[in-house]
C-alpha atoms as a printed R data frame, in Angstrom:
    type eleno elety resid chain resno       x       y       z
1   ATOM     1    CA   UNK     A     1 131.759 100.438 158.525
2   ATOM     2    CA   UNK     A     2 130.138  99.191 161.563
3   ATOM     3    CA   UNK     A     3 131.257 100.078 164.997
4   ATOM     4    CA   UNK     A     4 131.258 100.208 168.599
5   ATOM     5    CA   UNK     A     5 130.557 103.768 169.702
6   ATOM     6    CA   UNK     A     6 129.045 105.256 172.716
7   ATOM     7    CA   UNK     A     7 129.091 101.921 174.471
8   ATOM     8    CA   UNK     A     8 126.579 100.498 172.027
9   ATOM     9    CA   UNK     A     9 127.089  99.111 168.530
10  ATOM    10    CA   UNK     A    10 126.644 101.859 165.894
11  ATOM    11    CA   UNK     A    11 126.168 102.140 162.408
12  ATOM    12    CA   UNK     A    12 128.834 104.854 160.717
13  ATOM    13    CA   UNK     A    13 126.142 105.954 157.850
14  ATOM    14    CA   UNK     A    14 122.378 105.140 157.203
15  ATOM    15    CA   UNK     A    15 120.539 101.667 156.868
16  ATOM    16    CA   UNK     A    16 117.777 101.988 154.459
17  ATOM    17    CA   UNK     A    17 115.907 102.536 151.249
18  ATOM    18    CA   UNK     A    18 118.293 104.991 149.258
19  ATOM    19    CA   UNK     A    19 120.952 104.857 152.045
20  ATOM    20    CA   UNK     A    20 124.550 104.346 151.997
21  ATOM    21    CA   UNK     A    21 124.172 100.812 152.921
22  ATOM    22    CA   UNK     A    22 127.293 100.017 153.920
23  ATOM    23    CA   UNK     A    23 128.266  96.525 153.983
24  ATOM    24    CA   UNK     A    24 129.181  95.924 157.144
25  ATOM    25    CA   UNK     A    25 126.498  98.477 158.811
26  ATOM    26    CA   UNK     A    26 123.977  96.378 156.554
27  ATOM    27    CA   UNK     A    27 125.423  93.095 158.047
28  ATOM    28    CA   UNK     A    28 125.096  94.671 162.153
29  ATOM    29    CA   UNK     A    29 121.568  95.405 161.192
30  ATOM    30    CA   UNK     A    30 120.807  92.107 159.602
31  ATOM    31    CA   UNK     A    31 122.549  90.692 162.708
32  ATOM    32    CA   UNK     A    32 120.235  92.166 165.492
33  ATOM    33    CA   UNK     A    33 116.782  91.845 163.654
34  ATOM    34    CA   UNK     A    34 117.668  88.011 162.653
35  ATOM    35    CA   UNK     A    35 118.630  87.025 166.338
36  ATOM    36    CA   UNK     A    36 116.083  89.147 168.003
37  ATOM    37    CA   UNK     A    37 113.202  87.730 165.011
38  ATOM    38    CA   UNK     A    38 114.648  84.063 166.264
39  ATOM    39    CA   UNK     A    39 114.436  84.930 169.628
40  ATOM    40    CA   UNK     A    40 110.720  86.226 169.070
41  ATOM    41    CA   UNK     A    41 109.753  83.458 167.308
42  ATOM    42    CA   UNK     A    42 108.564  85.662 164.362
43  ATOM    43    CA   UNK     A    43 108.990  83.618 161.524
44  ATOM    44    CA   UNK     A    44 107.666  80.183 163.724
45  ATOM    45    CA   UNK     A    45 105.931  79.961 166.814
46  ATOM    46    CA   UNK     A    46 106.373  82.780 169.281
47  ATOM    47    CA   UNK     A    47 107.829  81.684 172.820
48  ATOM    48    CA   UNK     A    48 105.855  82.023 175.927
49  ATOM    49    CA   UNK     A    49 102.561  82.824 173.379
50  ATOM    50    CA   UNK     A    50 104.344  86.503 172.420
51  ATOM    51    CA   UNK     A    51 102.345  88.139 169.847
52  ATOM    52    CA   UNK     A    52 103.432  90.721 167.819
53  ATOM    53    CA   UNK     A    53 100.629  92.928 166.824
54  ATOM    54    CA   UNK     A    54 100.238  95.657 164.410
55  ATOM    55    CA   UNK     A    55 102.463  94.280 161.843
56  ATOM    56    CA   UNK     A    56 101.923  91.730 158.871
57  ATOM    57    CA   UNK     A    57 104.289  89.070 159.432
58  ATOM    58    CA   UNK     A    58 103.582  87.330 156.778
59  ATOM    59    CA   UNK     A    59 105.717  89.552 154.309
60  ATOM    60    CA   UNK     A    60 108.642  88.825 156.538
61  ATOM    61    CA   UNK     A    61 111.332  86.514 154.593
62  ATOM    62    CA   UNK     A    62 114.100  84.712 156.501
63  ATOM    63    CA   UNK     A    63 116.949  87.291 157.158
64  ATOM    64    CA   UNK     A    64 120.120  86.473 155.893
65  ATOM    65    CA   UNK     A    65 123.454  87.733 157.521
66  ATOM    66    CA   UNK     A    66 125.019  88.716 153.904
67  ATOM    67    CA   UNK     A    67 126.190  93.015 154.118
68  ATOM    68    CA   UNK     A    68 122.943  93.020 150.948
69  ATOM    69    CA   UNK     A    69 120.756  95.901 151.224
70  ATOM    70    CA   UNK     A    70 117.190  94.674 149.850
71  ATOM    71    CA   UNK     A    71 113.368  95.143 150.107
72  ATOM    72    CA   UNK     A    72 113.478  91.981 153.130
73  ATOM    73    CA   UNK     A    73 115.328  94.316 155.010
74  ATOM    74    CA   UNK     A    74 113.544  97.059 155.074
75  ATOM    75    CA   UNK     A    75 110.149  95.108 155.914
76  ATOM    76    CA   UNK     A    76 112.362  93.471 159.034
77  ATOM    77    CA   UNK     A    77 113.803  97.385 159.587
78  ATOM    78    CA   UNK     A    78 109.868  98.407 159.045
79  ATOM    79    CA   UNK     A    79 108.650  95.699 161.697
80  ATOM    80    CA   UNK     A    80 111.332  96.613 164.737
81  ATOM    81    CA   UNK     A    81 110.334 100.515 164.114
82  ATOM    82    CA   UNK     A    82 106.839  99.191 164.730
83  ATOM    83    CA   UNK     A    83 107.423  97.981 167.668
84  ATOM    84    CA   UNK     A    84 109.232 100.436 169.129
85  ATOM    85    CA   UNK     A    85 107.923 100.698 172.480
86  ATOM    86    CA   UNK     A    86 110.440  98.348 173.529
87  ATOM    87    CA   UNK     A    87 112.001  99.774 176.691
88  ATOM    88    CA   UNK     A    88 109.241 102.279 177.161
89  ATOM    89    CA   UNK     A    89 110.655 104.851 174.001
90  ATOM    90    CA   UNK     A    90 109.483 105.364 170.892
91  ATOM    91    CA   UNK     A    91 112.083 104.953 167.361
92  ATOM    92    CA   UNK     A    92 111.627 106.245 164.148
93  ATOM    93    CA   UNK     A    93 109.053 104.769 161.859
94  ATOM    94    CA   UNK     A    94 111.091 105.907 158.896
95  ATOM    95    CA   UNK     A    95 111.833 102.512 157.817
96  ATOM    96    CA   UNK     A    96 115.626 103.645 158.083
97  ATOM    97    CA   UNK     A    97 118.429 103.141 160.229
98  ATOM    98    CA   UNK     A    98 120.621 106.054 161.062
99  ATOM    99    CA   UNK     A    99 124.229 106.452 162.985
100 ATOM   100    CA   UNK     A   100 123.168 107.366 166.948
101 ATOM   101    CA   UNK     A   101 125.403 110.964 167.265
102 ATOM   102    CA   UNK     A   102 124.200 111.919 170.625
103 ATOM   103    CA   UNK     A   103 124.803 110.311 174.397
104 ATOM   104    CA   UNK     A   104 121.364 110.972 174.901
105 ATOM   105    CA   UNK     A   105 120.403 107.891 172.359
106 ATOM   106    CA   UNK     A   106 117.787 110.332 171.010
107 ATOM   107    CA   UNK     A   107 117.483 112.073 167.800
108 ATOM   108    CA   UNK     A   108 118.389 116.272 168.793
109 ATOM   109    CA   UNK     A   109 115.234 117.425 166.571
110 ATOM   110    CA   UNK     A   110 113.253 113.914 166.656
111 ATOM   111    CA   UNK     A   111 113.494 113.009 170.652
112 ATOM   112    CA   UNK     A   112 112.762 109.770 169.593
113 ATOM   113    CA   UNK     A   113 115.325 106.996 170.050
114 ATOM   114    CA   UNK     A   114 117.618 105.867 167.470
115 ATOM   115    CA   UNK     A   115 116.556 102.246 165.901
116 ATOM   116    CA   UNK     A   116 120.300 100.829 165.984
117 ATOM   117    CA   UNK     A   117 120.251 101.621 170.145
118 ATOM   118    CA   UNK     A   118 116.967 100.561 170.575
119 ATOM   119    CA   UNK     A   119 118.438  97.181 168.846
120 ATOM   120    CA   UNK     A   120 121.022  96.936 170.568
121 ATOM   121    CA   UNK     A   121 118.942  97.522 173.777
122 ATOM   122    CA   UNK     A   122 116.882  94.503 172.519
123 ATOM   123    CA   UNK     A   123 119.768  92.438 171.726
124 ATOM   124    CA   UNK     A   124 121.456  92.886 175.151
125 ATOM   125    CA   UNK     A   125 118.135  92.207 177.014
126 ATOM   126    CA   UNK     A   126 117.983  88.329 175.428
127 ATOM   127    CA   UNK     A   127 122.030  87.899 175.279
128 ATOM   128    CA   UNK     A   128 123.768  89.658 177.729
129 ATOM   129    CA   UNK     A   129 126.867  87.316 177.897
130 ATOM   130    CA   UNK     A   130 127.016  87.771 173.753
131 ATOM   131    CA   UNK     A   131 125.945  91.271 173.701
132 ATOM   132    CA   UNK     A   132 129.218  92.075 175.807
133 ATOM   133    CA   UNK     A   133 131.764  90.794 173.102
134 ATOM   134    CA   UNK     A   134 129.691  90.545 170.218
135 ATOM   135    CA   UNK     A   135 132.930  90.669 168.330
136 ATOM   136    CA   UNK     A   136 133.948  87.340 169.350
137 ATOM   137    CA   UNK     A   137 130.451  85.559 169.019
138 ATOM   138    CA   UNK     A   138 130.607  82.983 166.934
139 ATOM   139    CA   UNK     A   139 127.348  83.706 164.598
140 ATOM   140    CA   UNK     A   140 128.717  87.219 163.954
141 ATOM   141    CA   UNK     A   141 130.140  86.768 159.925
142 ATOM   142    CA   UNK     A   142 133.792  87.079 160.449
143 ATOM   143    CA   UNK     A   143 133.785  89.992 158.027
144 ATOM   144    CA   UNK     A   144 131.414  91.765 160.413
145 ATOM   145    CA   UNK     A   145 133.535  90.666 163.575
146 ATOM   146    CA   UNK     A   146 136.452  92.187 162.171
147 ATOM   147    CA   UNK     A   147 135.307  95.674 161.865
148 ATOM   148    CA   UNK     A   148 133.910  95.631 165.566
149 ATOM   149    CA   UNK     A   149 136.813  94.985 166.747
150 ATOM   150    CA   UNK     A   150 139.222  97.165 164.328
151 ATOM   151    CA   UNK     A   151 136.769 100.072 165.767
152 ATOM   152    CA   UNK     A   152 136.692  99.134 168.985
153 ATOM   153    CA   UNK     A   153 140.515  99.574 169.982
């Protein structure tokens, strides 16, 4: 179940190809890559002239916000870990996303930053003021809202 943990929004088990997939872990996940895509302009024209490099974009479907674990996914899980140097770190290219267990946002045997903090990083860099009660926002599925905030208190 999804959660707010370490003051960041965590997943409780894996993300991924041959992962737990929770449902409402997949739905955070599906949440942050569709509003930071829209933000990025990734599946229209890119704001400001952005280009993303390094990645075919063109196997990119429209994200749904639905808790389904499926092959879209893990191209849009694929494409963040690609760009990873956002905020100056490097994430996992393993095409999965994992729980963050240390304070340190970093893997203990990896050193390289968890993908759910690095989206969450992203997420709060574009939406602050929604980032801060992303419980409440209203294009969170009320499903996913729910266990936010039964985790949070």
């Amino acid at each position: 179940m999804a959660a707010t943990h370490l003051k960041f929004y965590n997943v409780t088990d894996a993300v991924g190809p041959y992962q737990p997939n929770q449902r409402t872990d997949v739905m955070l996940v599906q949440f942050f890559l569709k509003e930071i895509g829209d933000f990025w302009g990734l599946l229209g024209p890119a704001p400001n002239g952005m280009a993303v490099s390094g990645f075919d974009l063109k196997i990119l479907k429209p994200l749904q916000v639905n808790g389904t674990a499926d092959q879209n996914l893990y191209q849009w899980i694929k494409w963040f870990q690609s760009m990873s140097s956002f905020g100056g770190t490097t994430a996992a290219q393993d095409g999965i996303v994992t729980p963050a267990t240390s304070t340190s946002h970093k893997g203990a045997r990896s050193r390289v930053s968890y993908s759910i903090v690095k989206m969450n990083n992203a997420f709060r860099s574009f939406f602050a003021h929604r980032w801060e009660n992303l419980a409440s926002d209203g294009k969170v599925p009320s499903e996913l809202g729910a266990a936010l905030r039964s985790n949070f208190e």
